[in-house]
C-alpha positions in Angstrom: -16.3 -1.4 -36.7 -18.4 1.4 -37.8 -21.1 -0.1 -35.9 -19.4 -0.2 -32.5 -17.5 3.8 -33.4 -20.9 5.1 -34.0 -22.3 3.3 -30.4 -19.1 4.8 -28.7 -19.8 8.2 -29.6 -23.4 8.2 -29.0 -22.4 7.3 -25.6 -19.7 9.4 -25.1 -21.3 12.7 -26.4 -25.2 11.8 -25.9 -28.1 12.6 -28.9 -26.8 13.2 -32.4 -28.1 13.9 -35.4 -27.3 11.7 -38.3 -24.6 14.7 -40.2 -22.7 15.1 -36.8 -22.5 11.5 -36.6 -20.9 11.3 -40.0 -18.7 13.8 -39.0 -17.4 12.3 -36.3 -16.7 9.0 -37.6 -15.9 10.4 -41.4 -18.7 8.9 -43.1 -20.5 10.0 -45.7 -24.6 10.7 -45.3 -25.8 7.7 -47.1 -23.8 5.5 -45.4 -24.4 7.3 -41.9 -27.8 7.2 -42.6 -27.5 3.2 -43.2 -25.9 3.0 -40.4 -28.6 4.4 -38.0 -31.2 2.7 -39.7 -29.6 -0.8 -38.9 -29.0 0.2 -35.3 -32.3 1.3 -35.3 -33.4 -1.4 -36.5 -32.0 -3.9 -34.3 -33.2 -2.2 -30.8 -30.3 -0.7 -30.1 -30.5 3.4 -30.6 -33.2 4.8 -31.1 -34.4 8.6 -32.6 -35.5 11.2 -29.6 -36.6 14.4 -31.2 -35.3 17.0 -33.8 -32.7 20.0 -33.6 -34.6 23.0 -33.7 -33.9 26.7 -33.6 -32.4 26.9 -36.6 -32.7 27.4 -40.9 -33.5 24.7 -42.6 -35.7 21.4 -41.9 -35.3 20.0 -38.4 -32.5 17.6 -37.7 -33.6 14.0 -36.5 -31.5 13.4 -33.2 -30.7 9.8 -32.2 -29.7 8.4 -29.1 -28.3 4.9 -27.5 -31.7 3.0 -26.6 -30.9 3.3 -22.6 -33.3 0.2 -22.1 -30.9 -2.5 -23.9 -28.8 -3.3 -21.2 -28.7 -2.5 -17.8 -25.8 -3.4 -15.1 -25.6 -3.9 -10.6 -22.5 -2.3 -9.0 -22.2 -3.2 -5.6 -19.6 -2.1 -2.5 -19.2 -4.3 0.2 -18.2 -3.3 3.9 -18.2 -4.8 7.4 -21.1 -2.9 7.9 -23.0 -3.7 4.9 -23.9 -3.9 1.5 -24.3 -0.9 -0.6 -26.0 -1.3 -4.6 -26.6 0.3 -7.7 -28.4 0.1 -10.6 -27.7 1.7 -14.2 -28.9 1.6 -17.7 -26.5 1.0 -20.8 -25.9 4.6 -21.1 -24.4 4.8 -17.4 -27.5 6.8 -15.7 -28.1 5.1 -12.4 -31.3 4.2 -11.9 -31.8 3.1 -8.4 -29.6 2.2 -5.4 -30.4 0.5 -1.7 -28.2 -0.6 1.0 -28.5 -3.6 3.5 -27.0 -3.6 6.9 -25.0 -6.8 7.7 -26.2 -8.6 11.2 -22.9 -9.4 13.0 -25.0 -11.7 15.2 -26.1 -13.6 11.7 -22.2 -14.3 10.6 -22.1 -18.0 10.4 -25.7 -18.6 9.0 -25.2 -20.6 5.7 -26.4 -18.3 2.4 -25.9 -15.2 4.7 -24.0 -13.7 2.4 -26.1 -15.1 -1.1 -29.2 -13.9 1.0 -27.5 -10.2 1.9 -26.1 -9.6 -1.6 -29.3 -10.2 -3.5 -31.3 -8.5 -0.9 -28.9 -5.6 -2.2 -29.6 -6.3 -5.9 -33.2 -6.6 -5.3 -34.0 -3.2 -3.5 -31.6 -1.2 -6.2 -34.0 -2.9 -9.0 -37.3 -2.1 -7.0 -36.0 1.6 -6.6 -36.1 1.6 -10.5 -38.7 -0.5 -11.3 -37.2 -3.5 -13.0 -36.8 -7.1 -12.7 -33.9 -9.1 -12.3 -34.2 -10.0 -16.3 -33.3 -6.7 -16.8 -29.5 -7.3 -15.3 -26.5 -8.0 -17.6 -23.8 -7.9 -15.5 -22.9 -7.5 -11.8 -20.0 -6.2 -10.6 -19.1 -6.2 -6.9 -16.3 -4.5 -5.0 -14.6 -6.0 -1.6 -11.6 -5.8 0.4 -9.3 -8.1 -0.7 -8.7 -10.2 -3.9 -10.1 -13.2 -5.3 -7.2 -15.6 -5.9 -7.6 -16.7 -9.4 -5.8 -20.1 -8.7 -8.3 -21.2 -5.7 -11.4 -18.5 -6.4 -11.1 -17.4 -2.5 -11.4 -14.1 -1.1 -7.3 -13.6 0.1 -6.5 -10.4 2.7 -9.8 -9.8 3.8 -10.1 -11.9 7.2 -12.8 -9.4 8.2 -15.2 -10.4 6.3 -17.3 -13.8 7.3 -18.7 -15.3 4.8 -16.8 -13.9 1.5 -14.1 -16.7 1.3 -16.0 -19.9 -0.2 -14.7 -21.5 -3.4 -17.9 -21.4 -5.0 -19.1 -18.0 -3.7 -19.2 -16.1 -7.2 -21.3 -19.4 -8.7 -24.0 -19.3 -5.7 -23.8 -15.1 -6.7 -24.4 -15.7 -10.1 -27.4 -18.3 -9.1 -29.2 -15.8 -7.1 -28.8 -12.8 -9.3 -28.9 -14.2 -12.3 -25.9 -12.4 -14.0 -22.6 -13.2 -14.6 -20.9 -12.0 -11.6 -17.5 -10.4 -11.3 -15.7 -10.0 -7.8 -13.1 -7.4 -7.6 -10.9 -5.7 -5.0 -12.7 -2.2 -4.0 -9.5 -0.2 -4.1 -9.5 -1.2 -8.1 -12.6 -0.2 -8.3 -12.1 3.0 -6.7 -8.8 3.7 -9.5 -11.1 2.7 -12.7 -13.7 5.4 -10.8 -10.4 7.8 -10.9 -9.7 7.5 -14.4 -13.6 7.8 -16.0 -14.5 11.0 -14.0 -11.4 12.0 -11.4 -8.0 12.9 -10.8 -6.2 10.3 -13.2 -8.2 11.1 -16.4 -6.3 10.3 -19.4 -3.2 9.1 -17.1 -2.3 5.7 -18.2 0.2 5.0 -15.1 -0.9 5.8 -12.1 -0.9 4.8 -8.3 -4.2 5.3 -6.6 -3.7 5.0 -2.7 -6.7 4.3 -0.2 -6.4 5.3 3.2 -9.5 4.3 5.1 -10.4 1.9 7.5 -8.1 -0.3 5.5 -5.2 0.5 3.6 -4.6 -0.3 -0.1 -3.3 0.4 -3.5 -4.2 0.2 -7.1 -1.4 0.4 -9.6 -2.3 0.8 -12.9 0.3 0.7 -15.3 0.0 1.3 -19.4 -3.9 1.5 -18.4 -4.1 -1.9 -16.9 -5.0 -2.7 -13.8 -1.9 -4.6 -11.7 -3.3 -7.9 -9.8 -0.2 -10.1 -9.0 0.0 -13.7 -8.9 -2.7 -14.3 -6.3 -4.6 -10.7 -6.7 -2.7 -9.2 -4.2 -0.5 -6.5 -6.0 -1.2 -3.2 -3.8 -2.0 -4.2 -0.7 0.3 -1.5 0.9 -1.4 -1.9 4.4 1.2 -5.4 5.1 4.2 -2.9 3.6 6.9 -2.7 6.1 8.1 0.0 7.5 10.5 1.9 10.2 8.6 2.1 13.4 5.7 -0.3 12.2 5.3 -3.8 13.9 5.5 -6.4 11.2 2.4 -8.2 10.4 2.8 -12.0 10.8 1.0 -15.0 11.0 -2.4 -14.3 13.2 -1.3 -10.7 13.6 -2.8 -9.7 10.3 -6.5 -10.6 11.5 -5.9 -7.3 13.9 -8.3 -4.6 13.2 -5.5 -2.6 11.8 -3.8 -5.3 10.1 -1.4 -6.1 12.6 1.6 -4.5 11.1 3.0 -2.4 8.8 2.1 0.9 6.7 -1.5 0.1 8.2 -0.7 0.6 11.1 1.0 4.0 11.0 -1.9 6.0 8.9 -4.8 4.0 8.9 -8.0 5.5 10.8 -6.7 4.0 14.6 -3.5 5.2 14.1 -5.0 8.8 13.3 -6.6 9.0 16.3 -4.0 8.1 18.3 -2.0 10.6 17.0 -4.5 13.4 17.1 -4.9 12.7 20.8 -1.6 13.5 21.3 -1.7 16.3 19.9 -4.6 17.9 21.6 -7.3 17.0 18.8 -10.3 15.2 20.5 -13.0 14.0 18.3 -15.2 11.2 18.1 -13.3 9.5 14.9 -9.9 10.1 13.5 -10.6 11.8 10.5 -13.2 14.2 12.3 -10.2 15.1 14.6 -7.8 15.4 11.5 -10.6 17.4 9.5 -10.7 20.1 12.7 -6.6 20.3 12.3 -6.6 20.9 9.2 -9.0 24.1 9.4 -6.6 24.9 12.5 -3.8 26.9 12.1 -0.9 27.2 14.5 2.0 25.1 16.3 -0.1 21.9 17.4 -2.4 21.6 14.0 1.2 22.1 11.9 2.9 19.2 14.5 0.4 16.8 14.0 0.1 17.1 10.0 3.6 16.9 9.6 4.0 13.7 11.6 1.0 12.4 9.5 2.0 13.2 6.6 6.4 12.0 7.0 4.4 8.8 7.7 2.4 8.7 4.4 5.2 10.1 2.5 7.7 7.2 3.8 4.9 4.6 2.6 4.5 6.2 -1.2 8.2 6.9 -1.2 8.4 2.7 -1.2 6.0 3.0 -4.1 7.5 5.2 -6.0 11.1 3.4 -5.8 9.3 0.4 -7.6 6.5 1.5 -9.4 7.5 5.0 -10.9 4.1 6.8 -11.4 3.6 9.5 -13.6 0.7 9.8 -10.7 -0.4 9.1 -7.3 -4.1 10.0 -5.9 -5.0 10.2 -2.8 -7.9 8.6 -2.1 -10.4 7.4 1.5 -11.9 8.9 4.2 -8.3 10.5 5.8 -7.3 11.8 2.9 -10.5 13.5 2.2 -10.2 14.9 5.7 -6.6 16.2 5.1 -7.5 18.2 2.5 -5.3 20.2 0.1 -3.0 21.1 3.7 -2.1 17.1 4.0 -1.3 16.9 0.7 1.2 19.5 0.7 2.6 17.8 3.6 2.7 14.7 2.1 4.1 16.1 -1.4 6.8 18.4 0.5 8.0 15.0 3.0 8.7 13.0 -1.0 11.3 15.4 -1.3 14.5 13.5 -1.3 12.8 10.4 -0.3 12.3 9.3 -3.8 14.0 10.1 -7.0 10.9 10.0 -9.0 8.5 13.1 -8.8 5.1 12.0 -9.4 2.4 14.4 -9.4 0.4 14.4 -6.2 -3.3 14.6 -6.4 -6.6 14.2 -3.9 -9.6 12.2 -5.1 -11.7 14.3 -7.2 -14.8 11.6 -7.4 -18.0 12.7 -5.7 -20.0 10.2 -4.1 -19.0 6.1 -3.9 -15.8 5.6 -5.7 -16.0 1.8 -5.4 -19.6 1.7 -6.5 -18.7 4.2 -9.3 -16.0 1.9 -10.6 -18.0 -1.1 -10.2 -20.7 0.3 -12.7 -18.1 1.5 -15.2 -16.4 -2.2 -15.0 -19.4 -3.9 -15.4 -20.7 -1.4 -18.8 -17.3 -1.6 -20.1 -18.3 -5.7 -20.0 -21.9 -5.8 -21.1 -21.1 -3.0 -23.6 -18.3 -5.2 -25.5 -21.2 -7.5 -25.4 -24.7 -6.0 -26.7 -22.4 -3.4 -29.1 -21.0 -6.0 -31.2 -23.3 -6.5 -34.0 -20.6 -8.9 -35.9 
């Protein structure tokens, strides 16, 4: 137990010296000291210079050794594959991305051959080999059924929905490999280093090409029965078409919340409202910086539509939080969250605080590194 508390806050706060380690954890010098030297001694920290600057003989500082372990996060689109590689310590290393060929959908191991194509050029950005891996997580649309292992609500992507898909993974990248819905992803991303910091319930909503949730309640991650808990986009609503059957291989889901605020329907309602732009958040970005009668029409009809579908939320989950999270929420800004936060009014009893993402770069990719550390670091920390 020591052990691991000692490993936790050498990770947490970076290079200590052996006193401030015994302060933190409450134990004395000798036994600090025995402590390091074990760690030390089985590869795991490792000393990195001295305190100076100050009276008295220089302080020995000792750090996490960064080469013990080192983890693959990858985020999967229709586009492509994005990766990323980090040490144990959580510094990313190296990254790469591979472009899916849509003409190359039904080749057997396309998707095997595209993943560790991924892996591969993260490692070679860093230097290291696949022995180095420990783990692998990788974010998708949809959810793996745990009952059947398939890839459920994700019809877009060929090639993802094989029974045996995370075993031919595993095979090729030599790590254990863990498949998990991006939206997830994106909420664990939220709590390390966003908006939902030391919230332990709290609804992360992703409005994107897709349109998803991530509920996380008591600081677990919901996944229902068959991995589908948050996926919001098939939600009924007033004046959304109900997705059924072959409907819900449409583009936008063929029904439902989807269909009111995902990136087609923003267009379409920024056109008629006099916003041209090539893409629907561009056009929603340029209202937002717009003041006057047509910018304030549009945002409102936005955001009465995003406030109906978190208002359905609300009723069952009961938040202390929701963030606002994807590519039209980051283009609304501050002025559609207002919106949105003034349109809850009276719709649901429940209050939550109302955030926007506050995680620079890849969310997904983000919460796939921290998922896979929080793995491999339950792993190489226990020295039981």
């Amino acid at each position: 137990m020591n052990d691991r508390a000692a490993l936790d806050l050498l990770i947490s706060h970076g290079p200590l010296t052996r006193t401030r380690l015994g302060e933190l954890t409450g134990l004395s010098k000798p036994t600090a000291s025995q402590l390091l030297a074990r760690l030390e001694a089985g590869g795991l920290v490792r000393a990195v210079g001295n305190v100076t600057g100050r009276p008295g003989p220089n302080a020995q500082l000792y750090e996490v050794n960064p080469s013990v372990a080192h983890v693959a996060g990858l985020a999967v689109d229709k586009e492509g594959i994005s990766a990323a590689v980090a040490d144990i310590t959580g510094t990313v290393l190296g990254e790469h991305r591979v472009e899916a060929d849509v003409t190359d959908e039904g080749t057997p191991g396309r998707t095997a051959h595209l993943v560790a194509a991924a892996v591969d050029g993260a490692l070679a950005a860093c230097g290291l080999g696949h022995e180095a891996l420990h783990r692998t997580v990788i974010g998708t649309p949809g959810a793996v059924d745990p009952n059947t292992g398939t890839l459920r609500y994700a019809p877009h992507l060929p090639g993802w929905h094989s029974r045996t898909l995370r075993a031919e993974l595993a095979e090729v990248i030599g790590t254990p490999v863990v498949i998990e819905n991006d939206v997830n992803l994106a909420a664990v991303a939220e709590r390390h280093t966003g908006a939902a910091r030391d919230t332990d319930d709290y609804v992360l909503v992703w409005i994107d090409e897709g349109v998803g949730a991530a509920i996380v309640l008591g600081g677990r991650l919901l996944r229902g029965a068959t991995g589908g808990a948050g996926e919001i986009g098939y939600m009924p609503l007033p004046d959304a078409p109900l997705a059924r059957g072959e409907a819900r291989h449409a583009p936008d889901g063929g029904g439902g919340f989807e269909t009111l605020v995902g990136i087609p329907a923003v267009a379409r309602l920024a056109r008629e409202h006099g916003f041209g732009a090539p893409t629907g958040p561009e056009a929603l970005e340029h209202a937002a910086r717009t003041p006057g009668p047509a910018a304030d029409a549009f945002l409102a009809e936005l955001g009465s539509r995003v406030a109906t579908g978190l208002a359905a939320v609300v009723a069952v989950v009961d938040p202390e939080l929701i963030v606002l999270s994807g590519v039209v929420c980051r283009a609304g800004g501050e002025r559609l969250r207002a919106v949105v936060e003034a349109g809850l009014t009276g719709l649901a009893l429940p209050r939550p605080r109302l955030r926007l993402s506050e995680v620079t770069g890849s969310a997904i990719l983000i919460g796939a590194l921290r998922t896979a550390l929080t793995d491999v670091r339950n792993d190489v920390f226990d020295t039981a």
